[in-house]
Structure formats: C-alpha cells, structure tokens
Backbone as CSV, one residue per row, in Angstrom:
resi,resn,N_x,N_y,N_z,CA_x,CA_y,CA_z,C_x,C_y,C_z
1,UNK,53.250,-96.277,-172.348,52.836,-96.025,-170.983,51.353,-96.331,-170.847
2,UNK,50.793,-96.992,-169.625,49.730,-97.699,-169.722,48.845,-96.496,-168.955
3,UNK,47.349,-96.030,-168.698,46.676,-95.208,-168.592,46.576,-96.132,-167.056
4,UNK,46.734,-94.555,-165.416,46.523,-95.334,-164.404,44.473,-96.157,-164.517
5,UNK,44.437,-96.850,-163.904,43.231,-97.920,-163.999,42.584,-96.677,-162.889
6,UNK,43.093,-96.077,-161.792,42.423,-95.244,-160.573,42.218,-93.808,-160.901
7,UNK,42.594,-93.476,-162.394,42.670,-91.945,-162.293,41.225,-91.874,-163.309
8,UNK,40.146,-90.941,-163.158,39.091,-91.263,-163.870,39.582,-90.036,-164.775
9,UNK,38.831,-90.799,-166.782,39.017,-89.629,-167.289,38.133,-88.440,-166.941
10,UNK,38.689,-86.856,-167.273,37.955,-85.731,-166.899,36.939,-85.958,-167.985
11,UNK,35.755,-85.415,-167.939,34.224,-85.329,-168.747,33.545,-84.841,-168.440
12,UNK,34.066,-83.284,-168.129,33.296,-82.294,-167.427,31.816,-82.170,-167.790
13,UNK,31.401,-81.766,-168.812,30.017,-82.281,-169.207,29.124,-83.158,-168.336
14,UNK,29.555,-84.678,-168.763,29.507,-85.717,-168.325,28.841,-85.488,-166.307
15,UNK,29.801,-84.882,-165.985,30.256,-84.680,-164.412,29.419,-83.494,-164.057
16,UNK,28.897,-82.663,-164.497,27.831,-81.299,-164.698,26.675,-82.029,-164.745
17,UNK,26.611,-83.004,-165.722,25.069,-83.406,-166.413,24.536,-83.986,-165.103
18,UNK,25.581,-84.968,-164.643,25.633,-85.787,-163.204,24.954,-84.971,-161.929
19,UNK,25.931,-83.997,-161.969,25.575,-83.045,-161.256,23.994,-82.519,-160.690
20,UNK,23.843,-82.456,-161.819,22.326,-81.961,-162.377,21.156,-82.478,-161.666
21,UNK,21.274,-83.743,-162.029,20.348,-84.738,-162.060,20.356,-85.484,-160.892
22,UNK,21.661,-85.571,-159.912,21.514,-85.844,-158.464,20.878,-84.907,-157.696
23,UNK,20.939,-82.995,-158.285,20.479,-82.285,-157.599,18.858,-82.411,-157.897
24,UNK,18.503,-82.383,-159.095,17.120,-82.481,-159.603,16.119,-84.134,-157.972
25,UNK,17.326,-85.167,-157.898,16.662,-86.073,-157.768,16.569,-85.729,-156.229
26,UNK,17.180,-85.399,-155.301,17.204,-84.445,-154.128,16.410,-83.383,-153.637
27,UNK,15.953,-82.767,-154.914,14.888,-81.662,-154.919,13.668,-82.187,-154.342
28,UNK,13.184,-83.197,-155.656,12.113,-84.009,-155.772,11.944,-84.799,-154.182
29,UNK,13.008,-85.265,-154.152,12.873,-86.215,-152.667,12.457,-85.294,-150.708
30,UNK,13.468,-83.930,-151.741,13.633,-83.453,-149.786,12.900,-82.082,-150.238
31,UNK,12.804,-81.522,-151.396,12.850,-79.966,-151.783,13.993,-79.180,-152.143
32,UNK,13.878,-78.053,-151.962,15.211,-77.537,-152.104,15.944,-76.880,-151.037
33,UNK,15.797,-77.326,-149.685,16.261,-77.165,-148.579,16.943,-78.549,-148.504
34,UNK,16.613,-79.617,-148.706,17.536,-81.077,-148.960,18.463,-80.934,-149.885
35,UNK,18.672,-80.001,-151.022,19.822,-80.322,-151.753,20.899,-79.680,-151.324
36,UNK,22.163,-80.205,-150.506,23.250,-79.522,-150.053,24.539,-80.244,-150.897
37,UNK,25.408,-79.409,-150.978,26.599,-79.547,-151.898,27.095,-80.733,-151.635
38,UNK,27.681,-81.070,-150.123,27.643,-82.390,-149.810,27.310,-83.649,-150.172
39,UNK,25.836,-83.870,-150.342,24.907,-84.313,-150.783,24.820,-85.109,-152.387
40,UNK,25.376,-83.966,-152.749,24.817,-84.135,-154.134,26.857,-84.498,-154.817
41,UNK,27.954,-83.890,-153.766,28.713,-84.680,-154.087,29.183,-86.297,-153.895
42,UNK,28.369,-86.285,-152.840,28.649,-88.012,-152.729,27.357,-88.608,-153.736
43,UNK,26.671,-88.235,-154.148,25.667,-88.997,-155.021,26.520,-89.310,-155.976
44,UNK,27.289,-87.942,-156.431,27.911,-88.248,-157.907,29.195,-88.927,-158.079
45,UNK,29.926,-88.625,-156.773,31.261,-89.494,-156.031,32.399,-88.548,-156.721
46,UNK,32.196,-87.442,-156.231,33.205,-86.271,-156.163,33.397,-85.449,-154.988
47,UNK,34.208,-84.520,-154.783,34.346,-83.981,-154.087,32.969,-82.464,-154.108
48,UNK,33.160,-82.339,-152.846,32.734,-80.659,-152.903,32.878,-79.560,-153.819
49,UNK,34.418,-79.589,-153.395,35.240,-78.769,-154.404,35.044,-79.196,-155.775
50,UNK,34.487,-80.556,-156.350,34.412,-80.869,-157.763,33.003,-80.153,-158.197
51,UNK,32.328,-80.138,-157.399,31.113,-79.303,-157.529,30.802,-78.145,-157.774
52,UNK,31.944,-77.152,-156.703,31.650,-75.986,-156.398,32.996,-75.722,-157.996
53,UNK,33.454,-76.603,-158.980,34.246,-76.229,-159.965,33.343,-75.767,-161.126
54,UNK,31.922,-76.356,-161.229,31.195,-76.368,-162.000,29.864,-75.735,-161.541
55,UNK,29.700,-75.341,-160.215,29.147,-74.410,-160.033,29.295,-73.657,-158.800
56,UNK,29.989,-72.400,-158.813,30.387,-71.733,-157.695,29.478,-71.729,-156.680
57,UNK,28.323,-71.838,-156.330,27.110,-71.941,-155.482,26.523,-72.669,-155.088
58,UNK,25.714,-72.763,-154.226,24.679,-73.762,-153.883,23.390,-72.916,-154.502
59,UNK,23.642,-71.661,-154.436,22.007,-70.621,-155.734,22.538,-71.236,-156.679
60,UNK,23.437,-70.893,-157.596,24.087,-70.953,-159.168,23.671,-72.800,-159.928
61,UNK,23.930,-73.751,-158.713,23.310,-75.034,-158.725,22.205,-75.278,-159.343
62,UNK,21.505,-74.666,-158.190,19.837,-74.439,-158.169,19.110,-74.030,-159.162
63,UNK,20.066,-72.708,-159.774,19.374,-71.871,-161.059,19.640,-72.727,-161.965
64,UNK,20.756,-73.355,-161.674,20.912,-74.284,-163.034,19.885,-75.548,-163.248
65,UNK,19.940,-76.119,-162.320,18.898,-76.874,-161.939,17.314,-76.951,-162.605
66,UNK,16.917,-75.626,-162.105,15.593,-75.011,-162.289,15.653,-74.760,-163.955
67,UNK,16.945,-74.273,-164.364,16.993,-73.828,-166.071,16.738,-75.217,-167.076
68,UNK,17.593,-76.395,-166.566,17.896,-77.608,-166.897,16.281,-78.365,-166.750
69,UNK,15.416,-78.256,-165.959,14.119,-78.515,-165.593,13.353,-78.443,-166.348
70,UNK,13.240,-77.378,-166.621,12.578,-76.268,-167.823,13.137,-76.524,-169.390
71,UNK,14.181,-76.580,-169.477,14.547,-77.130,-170.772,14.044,-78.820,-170.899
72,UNK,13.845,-79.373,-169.948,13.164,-80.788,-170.416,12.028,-80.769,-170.402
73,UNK,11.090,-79.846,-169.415,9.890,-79.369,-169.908,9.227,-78.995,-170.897
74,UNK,9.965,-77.775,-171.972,9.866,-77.700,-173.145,9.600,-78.978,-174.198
75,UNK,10.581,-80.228,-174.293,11.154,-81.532,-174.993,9.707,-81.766,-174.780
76,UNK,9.207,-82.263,-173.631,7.964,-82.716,-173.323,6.405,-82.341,-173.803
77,UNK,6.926,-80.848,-173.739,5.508,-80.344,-174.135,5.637,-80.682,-175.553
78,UNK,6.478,-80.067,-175.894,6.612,-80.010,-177.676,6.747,-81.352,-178.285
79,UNK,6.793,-82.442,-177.582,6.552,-84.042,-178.155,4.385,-84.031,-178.002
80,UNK,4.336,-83.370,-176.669,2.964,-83.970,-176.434,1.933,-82.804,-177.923
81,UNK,2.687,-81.978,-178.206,1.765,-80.918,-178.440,1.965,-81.592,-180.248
82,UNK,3.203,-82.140,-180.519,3.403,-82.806,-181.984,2.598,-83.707,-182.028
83,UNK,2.071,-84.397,-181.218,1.400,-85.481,-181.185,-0.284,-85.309,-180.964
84,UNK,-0.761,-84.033,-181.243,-2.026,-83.755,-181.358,-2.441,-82.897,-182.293
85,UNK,-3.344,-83.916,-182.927,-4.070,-83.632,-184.397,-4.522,-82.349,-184.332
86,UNK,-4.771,-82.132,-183.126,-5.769,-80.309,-183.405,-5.174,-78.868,-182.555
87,UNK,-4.529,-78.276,-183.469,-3.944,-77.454,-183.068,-4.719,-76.036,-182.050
88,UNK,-5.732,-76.523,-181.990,-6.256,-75.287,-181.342,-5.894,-76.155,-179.891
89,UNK,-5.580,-75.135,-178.698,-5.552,-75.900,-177.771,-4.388,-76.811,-176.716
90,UNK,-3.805,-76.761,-178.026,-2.684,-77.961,-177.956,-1.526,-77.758,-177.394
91,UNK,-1.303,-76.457,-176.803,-0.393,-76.369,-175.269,-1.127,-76.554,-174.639
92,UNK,-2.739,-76.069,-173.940,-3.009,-76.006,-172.790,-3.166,-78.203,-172.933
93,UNK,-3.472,-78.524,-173.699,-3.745,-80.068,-173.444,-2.237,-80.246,-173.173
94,UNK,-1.451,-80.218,-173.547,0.196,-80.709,-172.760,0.536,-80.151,-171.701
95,UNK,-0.245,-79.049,-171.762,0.318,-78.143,-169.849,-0.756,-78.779,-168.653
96,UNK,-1.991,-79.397,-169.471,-2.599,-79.948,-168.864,-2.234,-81.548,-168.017
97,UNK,-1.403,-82.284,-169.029,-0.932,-83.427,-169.122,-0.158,-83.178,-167.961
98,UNK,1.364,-82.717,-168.393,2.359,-82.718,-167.358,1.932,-82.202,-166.394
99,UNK,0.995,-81.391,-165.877,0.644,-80.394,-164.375,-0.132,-82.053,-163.801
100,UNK,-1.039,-82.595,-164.040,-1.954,-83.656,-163.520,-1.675,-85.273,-164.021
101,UNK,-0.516,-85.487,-164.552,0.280,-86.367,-164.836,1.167,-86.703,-163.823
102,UNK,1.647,-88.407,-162.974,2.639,-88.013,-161.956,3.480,-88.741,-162.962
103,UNK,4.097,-89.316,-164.453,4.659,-89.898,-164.850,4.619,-90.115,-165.772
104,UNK,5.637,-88.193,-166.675,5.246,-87.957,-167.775,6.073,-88.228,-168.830
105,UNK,6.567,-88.804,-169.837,7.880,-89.136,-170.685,9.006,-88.807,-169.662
106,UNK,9.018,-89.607,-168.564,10.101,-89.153,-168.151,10.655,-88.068,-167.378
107,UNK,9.568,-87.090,-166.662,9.518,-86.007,-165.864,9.268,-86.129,-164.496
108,UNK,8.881,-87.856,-164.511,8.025,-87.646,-163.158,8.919,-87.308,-161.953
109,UNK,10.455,-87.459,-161.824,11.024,-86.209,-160.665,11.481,-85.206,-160.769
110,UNK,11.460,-84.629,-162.069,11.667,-83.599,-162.341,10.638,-82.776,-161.865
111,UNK,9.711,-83.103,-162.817,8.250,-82.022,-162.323,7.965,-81.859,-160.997
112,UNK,8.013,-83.354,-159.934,8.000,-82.808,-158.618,8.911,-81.986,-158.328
113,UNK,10.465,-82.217,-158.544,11.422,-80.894,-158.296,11.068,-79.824,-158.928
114,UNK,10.619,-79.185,-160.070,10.357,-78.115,-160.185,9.127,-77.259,-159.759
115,UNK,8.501,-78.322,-159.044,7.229,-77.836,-158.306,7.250,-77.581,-156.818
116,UNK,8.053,-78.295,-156.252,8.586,-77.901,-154.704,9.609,-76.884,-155.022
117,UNK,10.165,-76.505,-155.871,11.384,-75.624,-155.917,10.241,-74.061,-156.193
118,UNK,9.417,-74.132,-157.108,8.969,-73.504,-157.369,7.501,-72.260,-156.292
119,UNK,7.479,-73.434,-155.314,6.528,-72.865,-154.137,7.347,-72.558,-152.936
120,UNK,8.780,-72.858,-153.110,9.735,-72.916,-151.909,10.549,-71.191,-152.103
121,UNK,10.688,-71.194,-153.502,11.649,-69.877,-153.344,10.896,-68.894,-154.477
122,UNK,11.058,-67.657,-154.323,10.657,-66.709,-155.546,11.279,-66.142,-156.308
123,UNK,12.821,-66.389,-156.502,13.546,-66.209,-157.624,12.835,-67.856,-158.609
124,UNK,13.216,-68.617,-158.123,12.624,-69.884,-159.041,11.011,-69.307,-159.519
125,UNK,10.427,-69.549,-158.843,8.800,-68.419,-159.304,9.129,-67.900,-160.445
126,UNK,10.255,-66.524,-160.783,10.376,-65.940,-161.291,10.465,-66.686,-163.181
127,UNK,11.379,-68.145,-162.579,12.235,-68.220,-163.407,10.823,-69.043,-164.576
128,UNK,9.870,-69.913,-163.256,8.558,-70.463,-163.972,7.626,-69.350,-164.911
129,UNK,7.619,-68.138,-164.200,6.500,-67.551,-164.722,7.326,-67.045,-166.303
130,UNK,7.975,-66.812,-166.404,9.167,-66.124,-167.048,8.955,-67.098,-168.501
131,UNK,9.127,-68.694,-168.175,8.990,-69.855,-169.036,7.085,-69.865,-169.579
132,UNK,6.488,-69.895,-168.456,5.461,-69.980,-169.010,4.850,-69.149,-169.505
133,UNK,5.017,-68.020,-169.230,5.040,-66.221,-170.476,5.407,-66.176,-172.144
134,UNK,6.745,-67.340,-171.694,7.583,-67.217,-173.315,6.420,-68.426,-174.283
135,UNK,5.974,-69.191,-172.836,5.324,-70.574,-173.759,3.981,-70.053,-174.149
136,UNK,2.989,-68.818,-173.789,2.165,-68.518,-174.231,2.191,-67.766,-175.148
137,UNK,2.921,-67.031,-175.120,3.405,-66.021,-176.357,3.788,-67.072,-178.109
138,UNK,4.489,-67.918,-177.235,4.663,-68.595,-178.697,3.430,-69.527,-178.749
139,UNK,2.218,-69.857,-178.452,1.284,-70.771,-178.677,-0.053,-69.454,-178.499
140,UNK,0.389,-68.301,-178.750,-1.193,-67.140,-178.751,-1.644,-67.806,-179.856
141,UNK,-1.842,-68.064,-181.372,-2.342,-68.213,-181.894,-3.304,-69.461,-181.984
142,UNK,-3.045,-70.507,-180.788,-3.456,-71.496,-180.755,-4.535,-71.675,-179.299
143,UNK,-3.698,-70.579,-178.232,-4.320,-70.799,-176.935,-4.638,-70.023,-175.982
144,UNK,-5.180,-68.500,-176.595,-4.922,-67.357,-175.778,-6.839,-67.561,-175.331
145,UNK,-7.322,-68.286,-175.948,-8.913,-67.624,-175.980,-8.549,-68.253,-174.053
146,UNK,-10.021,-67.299,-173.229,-10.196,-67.216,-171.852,-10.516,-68.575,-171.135
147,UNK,-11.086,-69.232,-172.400,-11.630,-70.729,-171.537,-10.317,-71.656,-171.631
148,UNK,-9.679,-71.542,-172.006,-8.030,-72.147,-172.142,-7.734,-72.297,-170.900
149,UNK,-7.719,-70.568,-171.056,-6.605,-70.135,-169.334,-7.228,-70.636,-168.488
150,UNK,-9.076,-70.240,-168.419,-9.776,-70.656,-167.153,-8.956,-72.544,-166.755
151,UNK,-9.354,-73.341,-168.304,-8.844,-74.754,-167.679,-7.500,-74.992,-167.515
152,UNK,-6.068,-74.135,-167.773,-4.940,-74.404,-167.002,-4.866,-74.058,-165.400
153,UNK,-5.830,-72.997,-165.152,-5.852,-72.194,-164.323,-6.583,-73.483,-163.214
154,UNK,-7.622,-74.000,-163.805,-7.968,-75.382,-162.800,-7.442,-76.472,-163.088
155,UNK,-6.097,-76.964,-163.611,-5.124,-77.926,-163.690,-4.252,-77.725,-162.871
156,UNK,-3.938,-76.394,-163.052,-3.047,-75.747,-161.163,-3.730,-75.830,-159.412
157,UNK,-5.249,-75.444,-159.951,-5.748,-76.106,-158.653,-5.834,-77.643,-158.238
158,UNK,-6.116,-78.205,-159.128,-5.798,-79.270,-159.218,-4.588,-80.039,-158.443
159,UNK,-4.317,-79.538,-158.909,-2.543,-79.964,-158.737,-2.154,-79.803,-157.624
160,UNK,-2.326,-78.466,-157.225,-2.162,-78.005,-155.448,-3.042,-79.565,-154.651
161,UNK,-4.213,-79.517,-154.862,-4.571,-80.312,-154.177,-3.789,-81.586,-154.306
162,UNK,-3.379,-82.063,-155.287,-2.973,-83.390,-155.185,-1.652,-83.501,-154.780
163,UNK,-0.450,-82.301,-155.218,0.475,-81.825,-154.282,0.413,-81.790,-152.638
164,UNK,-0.760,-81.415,-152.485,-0.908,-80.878,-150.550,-1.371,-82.982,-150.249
165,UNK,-1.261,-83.356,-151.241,-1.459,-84.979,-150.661,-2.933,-85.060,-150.153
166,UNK,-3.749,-83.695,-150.755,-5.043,-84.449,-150.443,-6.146,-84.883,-151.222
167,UNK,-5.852,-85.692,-152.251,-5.875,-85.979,-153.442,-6.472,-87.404,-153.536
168,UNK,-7.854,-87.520,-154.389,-7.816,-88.897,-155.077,-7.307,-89.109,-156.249
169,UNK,-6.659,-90.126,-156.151,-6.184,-89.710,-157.767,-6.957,-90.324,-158.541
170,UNK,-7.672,-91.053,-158.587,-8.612,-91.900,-159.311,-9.805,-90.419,-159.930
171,UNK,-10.183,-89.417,-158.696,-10.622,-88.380,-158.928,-10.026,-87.751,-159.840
172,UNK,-8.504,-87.148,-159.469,-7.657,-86.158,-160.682,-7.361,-86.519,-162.066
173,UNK,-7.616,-88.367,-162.468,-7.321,-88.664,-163.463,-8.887,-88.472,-164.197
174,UNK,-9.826,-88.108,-163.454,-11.407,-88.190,-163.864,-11.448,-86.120,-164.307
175,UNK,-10.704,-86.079,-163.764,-10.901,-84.653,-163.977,-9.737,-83.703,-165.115
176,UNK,-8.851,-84.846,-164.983,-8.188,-84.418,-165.870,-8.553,-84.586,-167.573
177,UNK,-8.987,-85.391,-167.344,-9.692,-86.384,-169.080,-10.878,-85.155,-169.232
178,UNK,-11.937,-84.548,-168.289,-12.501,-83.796,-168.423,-12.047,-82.513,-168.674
179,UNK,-11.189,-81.932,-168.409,-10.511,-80.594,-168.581,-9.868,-80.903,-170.283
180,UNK,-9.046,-81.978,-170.344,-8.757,-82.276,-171.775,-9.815,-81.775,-173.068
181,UNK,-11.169,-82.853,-172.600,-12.004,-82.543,-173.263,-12.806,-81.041,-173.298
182,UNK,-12.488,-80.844,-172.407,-13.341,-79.135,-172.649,-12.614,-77.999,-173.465
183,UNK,-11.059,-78.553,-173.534,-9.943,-77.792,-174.581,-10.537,-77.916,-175.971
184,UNK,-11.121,-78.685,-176.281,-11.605,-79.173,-177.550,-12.746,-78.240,-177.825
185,UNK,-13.873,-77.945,-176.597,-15.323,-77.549,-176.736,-15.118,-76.319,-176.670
186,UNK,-13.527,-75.589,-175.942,-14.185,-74.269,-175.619,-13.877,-73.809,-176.941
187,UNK,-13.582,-73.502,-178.071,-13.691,-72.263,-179.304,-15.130,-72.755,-179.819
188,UNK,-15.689,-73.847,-179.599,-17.148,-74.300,-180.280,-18.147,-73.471,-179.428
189,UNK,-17.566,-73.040,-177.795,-18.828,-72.319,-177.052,-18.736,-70.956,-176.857
C-alpha cells in the first residue's frame, strides 16, 4: 500500500518548533498584540485547532514563546561569554553585546520579540527578571562588582533609546565598544 502523497506525516515537535518561531517572528514584527492564533496558523499552514493542540492558549503560546526566547538567549550568551579570554566581566560583555547588538548569532528577531513582549506585558517582565536573576547568580563570581551593574544598567538605557527609534546607531555602536571597554577597567578602578 502506497503512503497518500496529500496526507502530511505527523511531527509534532517539528509542528510546535514551527509554531514557535512563526509566533516569535510576529512578535518581533507587530508585538504581542499582533500574534493571534489565526495568524500564526496560516504562517505554519495548519489549522487553529492544530495550534490550540499544542498549545491550549493564546497566554500558554506566549509563555512558551517567551521560555523558548530565553532558552536561545542563554546558547548566545554562553557562546559569547566562551569566547572571552577574561573571565572577569564576561556576562556583563555578552549582556552587553546582545542588549546593543541588532544582529546577534542569530537573535536578531528574537531579541526584538523578547523586548516588545517584555515592555508590553508583566507576567513576561516576570519571566525576564526571573532569567536574568538566575544569570547573575550563576556569573556572581565573575560580575557582581557595582561598576558591572552600573554598565548593564546603561546598555538598557541605551537600548530604550534605540528601541524608542531615537537612536544613532553609528552613536550606540560608539558607545557600546566603550561600555565593553570599561568592563575590563572597572575591577582595576
């Protein structure tokens, strides 16, 4: 018996991962008031109902979404942070990267989706601060001193500004190379 040519195999995974990543790319584009079930089933070329099989919600989506975000966030940091000789420092220089970076290994719509998702709702808030709590805790020994925080703390201003679109970027890439370098100076001052 020959396999019908019209019936697709199931690959639920596959069809989740899909899922994912049409919602992620929707985020990025509209926020998270643009991602509707609809939406994100014709991206993937399923039904509604194939959607709502793999995730009962349009929240449950979202959280997943936001979780899935964050887990490639991690990949990212922890490539950028392997890749620097000096361990003092060496989250805030990768938290530095991806926050003032628009096109980071591969994040660049992610990070905008998790950054409009993240100023749009405060369960997501929750879910950032929550990640970036666990990521300081595991890098105290490397990045707790005050001048750290002070320069993530102006990589976020940063960022707002160039987020609110009022941004040179020729400026943010001048300021970013400078904040880099001061990761280096602050345990010397």
């Amino acid at each position: 018996m020959l396999d019908n040519p019209h019936q697709r195999k199931k690959e639920p995974q596959v069809i989740r991962q899909a899922i994912l990543q049409h919602a992620i790319a929707l985020a990025a584009e509209k926020g998270v008031n643009g991602v509707s079930i609809q939406a994100v089933a014709d991206l993937v070329g399923v039904t509604k109902g194939g959607v709502f099989h793999h995730f009962p919600s349009k929240q449950k989506l979202l959280e997943s979404m936001v979780v899935s975000l964050l887990q490639q966030l991690d990949v990212v940091i922890d490539q950028l942070i392997a890749q620097d000789e000096q361990p003092y420092g060496s989250f805030t220089r990768a938290y530095i990267e991806v926050t003032l970076e628009k096109q980071v290994l591969g994040l660049e719509h992610s990070w905008s989706a998790i950054s409009m998702t993240m100023l749009t709702d405060k369960t997501f808030n929750e879910y950032w601060i929550q990640w970036l709590n666990e990521r300081l805790m595991k890098h105290h020994q490397t990045d707790s001193d005050i001048e750290l925080k002070i320069l993530r703390y102006a990589a976020d201003g940063i960022w707002l500004t160039a987020f609110t679109e009022v941004e040179d970027e020729a400026e943010t890439l001048q300021l970013k190379a400078k904040l880099i370098a001061r990761s280096y100076r602050a345990k010397l001052d």
